[in-house]
N, C-alpha and C positions, 0 to 999 in steps of 0.2 A: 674391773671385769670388762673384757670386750668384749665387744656384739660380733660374731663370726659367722658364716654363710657359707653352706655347704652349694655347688650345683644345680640341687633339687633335692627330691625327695629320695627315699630309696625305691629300689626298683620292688621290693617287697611289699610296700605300704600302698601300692599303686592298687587301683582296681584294672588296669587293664593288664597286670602279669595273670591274674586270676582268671580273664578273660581269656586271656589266649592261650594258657594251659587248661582252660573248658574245652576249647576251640580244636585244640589238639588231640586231646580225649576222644571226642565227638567223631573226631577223624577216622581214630585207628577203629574205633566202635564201628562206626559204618562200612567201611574197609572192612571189617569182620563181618559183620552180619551181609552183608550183597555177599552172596559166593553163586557157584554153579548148580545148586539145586534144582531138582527136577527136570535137568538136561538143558538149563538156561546159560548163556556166555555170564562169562564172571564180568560185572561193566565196570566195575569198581576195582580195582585191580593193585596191589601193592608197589604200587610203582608211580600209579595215580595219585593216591592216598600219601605218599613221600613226599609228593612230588607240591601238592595242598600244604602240607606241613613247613615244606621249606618257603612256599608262598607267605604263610600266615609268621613266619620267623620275619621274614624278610620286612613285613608291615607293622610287625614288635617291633621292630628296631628302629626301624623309622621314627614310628611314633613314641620312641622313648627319644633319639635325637630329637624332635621337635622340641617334646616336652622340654629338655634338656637347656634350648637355646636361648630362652628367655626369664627363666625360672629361677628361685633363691630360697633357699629352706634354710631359716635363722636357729641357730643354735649360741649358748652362750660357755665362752671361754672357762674354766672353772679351774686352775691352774693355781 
């Protein structure tokens, strides 16, 4: 039986996938609830709130290539 080595972990078992789909959640939430109520400018704007989204993608990814760069999750050959 060989000793074999995935990359890392998966990107599911991660706490920060969980993280940054909280994070995104959070987003459109807020972006929903700021509106123009009571004759106030809408400050939160959907385009803003995209615009956050594609920000917190961009810092998943990052930090899954970190993770990625040094990292070895062992599995064994069963063949």
């Amino acid at each position: 039986m060989r000793r074999l080595s995935t990359e890392t972990k998966s990107a599911l078992k991660t706490t920060e996938f969980f993280i940054y789909l909280a994070s995104v959640v959070a987003v459109l939430i807020a972006s929903m609830a700021v509106g123009d109520d009571d004759g106030h400018a809408d400050y939160f704007r959907a385009d803003k709130a995209w615009l956050y989204i594609v920000i917190l993608t961009a810092g998943y990814m990052i930090s899954r290539g970190l993770a990625k760069s040094g990292s070895r999750d062992s599995y064994d050959d069963n063949r």
